[in-house]
N, C-alpha and C positions, 0 to 999 in steps of 0.2 A: 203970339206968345207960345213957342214952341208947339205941336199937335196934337191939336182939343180932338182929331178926330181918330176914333177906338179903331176904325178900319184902317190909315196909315197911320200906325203909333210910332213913337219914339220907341228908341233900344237903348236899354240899358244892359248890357252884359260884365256881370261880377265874377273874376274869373281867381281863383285861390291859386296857391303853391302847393302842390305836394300834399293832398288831400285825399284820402279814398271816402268814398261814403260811408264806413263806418265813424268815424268821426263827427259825425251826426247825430243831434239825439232823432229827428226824425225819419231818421232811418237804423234807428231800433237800440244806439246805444244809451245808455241809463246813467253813465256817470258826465259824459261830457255836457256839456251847456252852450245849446245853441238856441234859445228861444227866439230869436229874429227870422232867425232860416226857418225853424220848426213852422211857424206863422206866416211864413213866405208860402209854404211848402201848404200848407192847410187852405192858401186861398188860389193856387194853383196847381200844377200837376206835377209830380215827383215821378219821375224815372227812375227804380231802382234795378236798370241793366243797362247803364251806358257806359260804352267801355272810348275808351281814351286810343288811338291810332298807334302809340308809342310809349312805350312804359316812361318816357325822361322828358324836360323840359320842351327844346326848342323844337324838337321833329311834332310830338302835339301841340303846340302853338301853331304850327305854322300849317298842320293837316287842319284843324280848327278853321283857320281866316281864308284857306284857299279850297279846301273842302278833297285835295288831293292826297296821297298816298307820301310819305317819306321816299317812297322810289319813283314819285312823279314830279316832287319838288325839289329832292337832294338832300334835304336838310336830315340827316342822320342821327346825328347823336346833340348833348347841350352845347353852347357855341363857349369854346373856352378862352378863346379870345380876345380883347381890348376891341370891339368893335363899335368906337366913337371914333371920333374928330376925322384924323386922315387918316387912320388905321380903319377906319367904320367901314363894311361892306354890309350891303342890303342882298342877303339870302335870297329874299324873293323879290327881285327887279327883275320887271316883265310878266311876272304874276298876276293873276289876278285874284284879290284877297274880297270879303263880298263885303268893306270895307269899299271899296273900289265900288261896288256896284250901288251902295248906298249913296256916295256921292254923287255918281251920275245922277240918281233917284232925286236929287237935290236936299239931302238928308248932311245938316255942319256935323263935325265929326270931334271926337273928344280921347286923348288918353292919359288917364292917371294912374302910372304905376308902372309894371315890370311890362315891356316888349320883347327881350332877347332872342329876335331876330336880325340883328345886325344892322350899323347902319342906327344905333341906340338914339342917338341922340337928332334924328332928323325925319319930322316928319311923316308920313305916310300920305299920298293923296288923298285930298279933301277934310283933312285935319286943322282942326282951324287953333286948337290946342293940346300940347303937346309937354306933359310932365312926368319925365322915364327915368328909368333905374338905369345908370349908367353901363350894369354888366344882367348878370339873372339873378345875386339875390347879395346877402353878407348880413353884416350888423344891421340891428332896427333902428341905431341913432348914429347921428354923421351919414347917413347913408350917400352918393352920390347921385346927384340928380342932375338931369339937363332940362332947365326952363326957356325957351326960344332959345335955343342951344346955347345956352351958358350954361356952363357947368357951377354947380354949387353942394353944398353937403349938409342936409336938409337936419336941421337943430332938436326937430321934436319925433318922438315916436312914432317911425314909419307908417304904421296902419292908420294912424291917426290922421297924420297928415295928408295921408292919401285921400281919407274920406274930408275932410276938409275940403282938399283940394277940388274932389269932386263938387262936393257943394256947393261951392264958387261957383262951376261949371253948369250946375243945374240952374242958379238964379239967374246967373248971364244970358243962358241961353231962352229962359223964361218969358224974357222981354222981344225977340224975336220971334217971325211968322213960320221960321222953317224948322222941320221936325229934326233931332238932332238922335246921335248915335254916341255915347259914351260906354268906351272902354274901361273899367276900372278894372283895375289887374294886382292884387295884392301880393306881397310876395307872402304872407302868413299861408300855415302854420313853419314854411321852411324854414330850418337851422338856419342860425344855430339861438337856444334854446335856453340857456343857464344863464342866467342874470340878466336877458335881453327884453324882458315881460314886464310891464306894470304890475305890483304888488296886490293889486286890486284884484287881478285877475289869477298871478300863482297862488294867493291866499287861500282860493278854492279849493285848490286841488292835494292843500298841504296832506289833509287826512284822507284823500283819495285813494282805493283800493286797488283800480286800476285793474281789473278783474276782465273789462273786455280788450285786453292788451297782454294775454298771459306772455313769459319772457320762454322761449324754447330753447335748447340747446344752439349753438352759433350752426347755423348752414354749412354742410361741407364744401359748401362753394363759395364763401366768403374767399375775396380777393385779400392775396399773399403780395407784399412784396420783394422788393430784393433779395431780404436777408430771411424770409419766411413766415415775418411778419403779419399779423391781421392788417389788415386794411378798412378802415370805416366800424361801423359800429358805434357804440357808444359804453363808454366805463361806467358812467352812473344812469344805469338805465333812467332811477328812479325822477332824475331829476331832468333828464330828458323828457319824458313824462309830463312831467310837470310843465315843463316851457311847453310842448308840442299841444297839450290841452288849453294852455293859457293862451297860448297866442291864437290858436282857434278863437274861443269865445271872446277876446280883444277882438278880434275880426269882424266877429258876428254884432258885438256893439257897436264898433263901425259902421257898418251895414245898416243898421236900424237909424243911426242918424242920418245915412244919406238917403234912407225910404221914408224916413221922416219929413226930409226936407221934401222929397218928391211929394209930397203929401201935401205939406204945408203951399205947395205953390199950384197946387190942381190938379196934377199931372196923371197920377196916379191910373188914372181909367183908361187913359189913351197914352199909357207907358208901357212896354213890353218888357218885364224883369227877369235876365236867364242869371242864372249862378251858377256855376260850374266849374270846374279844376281841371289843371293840364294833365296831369296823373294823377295815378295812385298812389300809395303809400303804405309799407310795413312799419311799424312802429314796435319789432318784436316778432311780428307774425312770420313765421316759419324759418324762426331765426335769424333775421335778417333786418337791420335799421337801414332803412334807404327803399328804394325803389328797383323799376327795372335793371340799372346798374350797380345793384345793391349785391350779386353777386356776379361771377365770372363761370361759365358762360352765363350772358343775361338773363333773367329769368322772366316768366310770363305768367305768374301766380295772380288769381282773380284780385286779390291785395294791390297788386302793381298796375293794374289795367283798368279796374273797375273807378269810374268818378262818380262825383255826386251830378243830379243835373235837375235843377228846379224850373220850370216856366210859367210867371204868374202874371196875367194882364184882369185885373176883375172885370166883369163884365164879357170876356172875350172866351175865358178860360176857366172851365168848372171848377172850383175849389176842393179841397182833399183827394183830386185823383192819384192814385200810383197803375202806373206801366209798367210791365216786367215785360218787354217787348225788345228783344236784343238790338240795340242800338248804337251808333257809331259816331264820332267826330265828325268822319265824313261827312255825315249825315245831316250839318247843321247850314249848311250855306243853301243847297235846294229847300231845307224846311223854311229857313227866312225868306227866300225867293217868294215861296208861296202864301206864308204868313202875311208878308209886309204887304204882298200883292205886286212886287217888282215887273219890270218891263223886260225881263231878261229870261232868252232863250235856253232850255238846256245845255249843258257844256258836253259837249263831248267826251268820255272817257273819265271823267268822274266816276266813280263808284259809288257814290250815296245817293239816298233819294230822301223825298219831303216824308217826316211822319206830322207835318200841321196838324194832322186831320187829329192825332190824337192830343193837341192841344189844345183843338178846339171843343174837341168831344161830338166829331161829326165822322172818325173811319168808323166802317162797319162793324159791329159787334164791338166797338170799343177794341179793338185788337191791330196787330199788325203783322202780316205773313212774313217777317224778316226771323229768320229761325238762326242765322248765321252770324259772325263778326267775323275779322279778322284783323291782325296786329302785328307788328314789324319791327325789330328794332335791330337794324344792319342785319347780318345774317341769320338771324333768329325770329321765326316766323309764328304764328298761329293760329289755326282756326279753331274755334268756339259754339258748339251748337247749344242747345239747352241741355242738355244728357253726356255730351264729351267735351273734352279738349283733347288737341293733340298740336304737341310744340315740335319743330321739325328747327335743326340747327346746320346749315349748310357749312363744308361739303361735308364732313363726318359727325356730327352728331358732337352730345348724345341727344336723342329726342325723346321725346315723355306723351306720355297718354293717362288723361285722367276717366276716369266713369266718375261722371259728378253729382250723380243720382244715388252710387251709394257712396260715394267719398267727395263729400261737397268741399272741404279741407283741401284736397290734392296733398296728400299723404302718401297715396300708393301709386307708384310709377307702374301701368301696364305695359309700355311700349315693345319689352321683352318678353312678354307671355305670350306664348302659339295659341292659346287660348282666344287672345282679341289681335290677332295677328290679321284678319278681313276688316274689321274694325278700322286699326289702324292704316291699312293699306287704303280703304275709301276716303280717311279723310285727309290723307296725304294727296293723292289725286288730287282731290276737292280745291287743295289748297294750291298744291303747283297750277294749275286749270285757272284757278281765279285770279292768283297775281301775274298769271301768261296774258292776261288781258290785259289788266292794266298799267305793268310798271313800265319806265321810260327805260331800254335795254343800257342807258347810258349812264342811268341813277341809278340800277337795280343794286338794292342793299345786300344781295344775297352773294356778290360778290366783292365787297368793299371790307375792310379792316375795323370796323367798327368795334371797340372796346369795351364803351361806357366812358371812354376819359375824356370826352371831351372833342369836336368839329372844331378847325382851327379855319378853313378856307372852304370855297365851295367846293364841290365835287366835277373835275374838268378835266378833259384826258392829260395826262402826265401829272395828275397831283395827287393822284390815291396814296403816294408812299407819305408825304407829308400834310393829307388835310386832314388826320385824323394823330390824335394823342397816342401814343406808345402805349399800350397797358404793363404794369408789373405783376405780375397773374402767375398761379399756378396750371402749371401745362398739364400737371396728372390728372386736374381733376375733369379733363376733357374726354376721360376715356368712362368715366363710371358714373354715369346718371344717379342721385339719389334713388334709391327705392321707398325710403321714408324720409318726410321730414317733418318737424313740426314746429 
C-alpha cells in the first residue's frame, strides 16, 4: 500500500508557475490567502532563500530534475515550440533527471500537469502515469492535454483538475507495495488572468488594497518592439492583480485536497511534501510584470529568482522551521539522494550538494555554510552572497552591483562607483572562476543568443543562429544600466 515506511517515504513534489515567495502569506504577505501552504509550512521547514537556477520556465525545470546548470544541460530559455507528436523533442535525452534515479530505487512514477521539456506528451522513464500540458501554459479551460498520449482539451478548471487528477493517482497507487513519486506541476498563478478564475476565489480580492504589490514607474528596460512599442506588461494592472492572487489561493485549495486525500489514505507520515516554483515573479515590482524576461537585457532582481520552497514529512521533519541558508535548485537532486537514502553515487560536476540535514534538523548549528548562489539566463550571469549581488552581462554589459544590506530593493546600481570598484572586481572573478568549472564549453550561455523569446531547438553546433527566437528589443538600452528603479 504504497510506503508505510518514514525512512523510504513517498515524494510528492508540488511545483507552481511563476511564483516568488512573496505571494505567500507565510512568508510574510498579509493580503494574499494561502492557508494550506501556510500549514504545510508550519508542520515542516520553509526556506526563505531559495533561488531558482533561471529566472524563466524551462532552463529551471529542467536545472530542478537534473540538478545541473542551463550550460550543463542546454536548455536556455522557455521552449517556444510545438514539442508533441512528431514535432516533440526530449531536451534532456541522455540525462539523467533524479526522476531516473527514483525509478531505478523501484519508486512507480507519476505526472499531473505542466512538463515543458519537450517531448510533452510522452513519458519520462519509470512513469507509469502521465497527464501533461501539451505546451508551458495558456487558458485555464480547454486546456490541452495528453492522457497515454491522446491529446484531449481538458473541460473543467485546470487547477482543479490537475488536483483531481492527482488524487486518482494517490488512491491507485495506495493499493500497491511500491513507494511512488508524483509530480504535480500546476501551471497557477501564470497568465493569463482576467476572466480565467473561479468567482469564488476573485470575490476575495475584489476590495483588495494590494499594498504588497505597489505599481512603480514601467522599467527602462521594458522590451520595445518594432515600431517602439511596450512589450508585455499589463493595462489593467488592477485586474491582473486580481486573477494572479486568485488563481494562487485556487491553487492552494487544490493543494489541500490533494494533502487531504493524502491523509485520508495513511500516507501522510511516510510522504515527503516539497512545494516549490520554477521562478520568480514581479507582479509590479520594479516596474516590471513578468519575470527574468520581463525585461531586455534580462534581469536578475531578487523578485525573479527568489521561489518559495517548503519541506514537510511529519515525524521526519521539525515543524515551523525557516532557513535563510542560500540555497539553489541545484541543490535538490543530492539533498533527495540523501533524504530518500538512494543507492547513488555522487555525480561528478554537478554543483549542488544535500542540505537534508537541515530538513531533518540534524546540520550543525541548524545552519549551512553555503553563503553563495549563482543564476544564469543565456548571457546574463549572477552571483549572490548575503550582503551583494552583482550581475555581469557578457560580452558588453551593462552589469550591476547591489549592497543588499543597505538596499535590500536593488534600487541603486553600484557597478559604476570607484568607490566598490574592488568589490565588484571580487565578485566578478568569483563568478567567472565558478562557471569555469562547471559549464559544458559547448552549452556555455554566455555565448549563445538568448533573448527571453523563447528555445525552439537544442543547442548543437550549426543551430545557434536558429534555436533561439529573434528578440524585438531596444538596442539603446544596452548601453545605460538603470541607476534607479523602482
Amino acid at each position: 500500500m504504497a510506503s508505510r515506511d518514514p525512512d523510504r517515504p513517498n515524494v510528492l513534489l508540488i511545483l507552481s508557475d511563476d511564483q516568488g515567495p512573496w505571494a505567500l502569506g507565510c512568508a510574510g504577505n498579509h493580503e494574499i490567502r494561502t492557508p494550506r501552504l501556510d500549514a504545510l509550512a508550519a508542520s515542516g521547514v520553509l526556506l526563505s532563500r531559495f533561488f531558482c537556477t533561471s529566472p524563466v520556465c524551462s532552463p529551471a525545470r529542467a536545472s530542478l530534475f537534473t540538478g545541473q546548470l542551463p550550460s550543463q544541460h542546454g536548455v536556455h530559455d522557455w521552449l517556444s515550440y510545438h514539442h508533441a507528436g512528431r514535432t516533440g523533442v526530449d531536451f534532456l535525452a541522455e540525462r539523467t533527471l533524479f526522476t531516473d534515479l527514483l525509478a531505478d530505487a523501484g519508486y512507480r512514477l507519476g505526472l499531473s500537469g505542466k512538463w515543458h521539456l519537450g517531448a510533452n506528451d510522452r513519458p519520462r522513464k519509470g512513469f507509469v502515469h502521465w497527464y501533461a500540458h501539451e505546451s508551458g501554459g495558456g487558458p485555464y479551460r480547454g486546456a490541452p492535454m495528453y492522457r497515454d498520449g491522446v491529446r484531449t482539451a481538458e473541460p473543467d478548471y485546470l487547477t482543479d483538475a490537475l488536483a483531481a487528477d492527482a488524487e486518482r493517482f494517490l488512491a491507485a497507487e495506495s493499493q500497491r507495495p511500491e513507494p511512488f513519486h508524483l509530480s504535480l506541476h500546476f501551471t497557477a498563478p501564470h497568465k493569463p488572468w482576467k476572466g480565467q478564475h473561479p468567482s469564488l476565489y476573485t470575490d476575495l480580492y475584489e476590495d483588495c488594497a494590494f499594498e504588497t504589490c505597489p505599481q512603480g514607474p514601467p522599467h527602462p528596460w521594458q522590451p520595445l518592439d518594432e515600431n517602439g512599442a511596450p512589450v508585455g506588461g499589463e493595462s489593467d494592472t488592477r485586474q491582473a492583480l486580481i486573477g494572479y492572487f486568485a488563481a494562487t489561493t485556487a491553487m492552494d485549495a487544490a493543494i489541500g485536497r490533494v494533502l487531504d486525500r493524502l491523509d485520508a489514505l495513511g500516507l501522510t507520515g511516510s510522504t515527503l511534501v516539497i512545494f516549490t516554483s520554477d521562478n520568480g515573479f514581479n507582479a509590479g515590482h520594479h516596474g516590471i510584470w513578468g519575470k527574468g524576461n520581463g525585461t531586455f537585457p534580462q534581469n536578475m532582481y531578487d523578485s525573479s529568482v527568489l521561489v518559495p520552497f517548503i519541506a514537510a514529512q511529519p515525524g521526519r521533519t521539525p515543524g515551523g522551521r525557516v532557513h535563510d541558508a542560500l540555497l539553489s535548485q541545484y541543490d535538490v537532486l543530492p539533498t533527495l539522494v540523501e533524504y530518500l537514502g538512494l543507492d547513488h553515487p555522487a555525480t561528478p560536476g554537478l554543483p549542488g550538494r544535500s542540505f537534508a540535514g537541515l530538513l531533518t534538523d540534524t546540520d550543525d548549528a541548524h545552519g549551512h555554510d553555503r553563503v553563495v548562489v549563482y543564476d544564469e539566463h543565456g548571457p546574463v550571469r549572477m552571483i549572490r552572497t548575503r550582503d551583494w549581488k552583482y550581475v555581469h552581462r557578457y560580452p558588453h554589459g551593462p552589469h550591476e552591483l547591489y549592497d543588499l544590506t543597505a538596499d535590500p530593493g536593488e534600487e541603486r546600481n553600484l557597478a559604476d562607483i570607484p568607490a566598490h570598484e574592488a568589490t565588484r572586481t571580487d565578485l566578478a572573478a568569483r563568478l567567472d572562476e565558478w562557471f569555469a568549472a562547471y559549464v559544458d564549453p559547448a552549452l556555455d550561455g554566455a555565448r549563445l543568443p538568448v533573448s527571453g523569446n523563447g528555445q525552439r531547438t537544442p543547442v548543437t553546433p550549426g543551430t545557434l543562429a536558429t534555436a533561439f527566437e529573434p528578440g524585438r528589443r531596444d538596442s539603446a538600452c544596452l548601453s545605460h544600466p538603470p541607476t534607479t528603479t523602482t
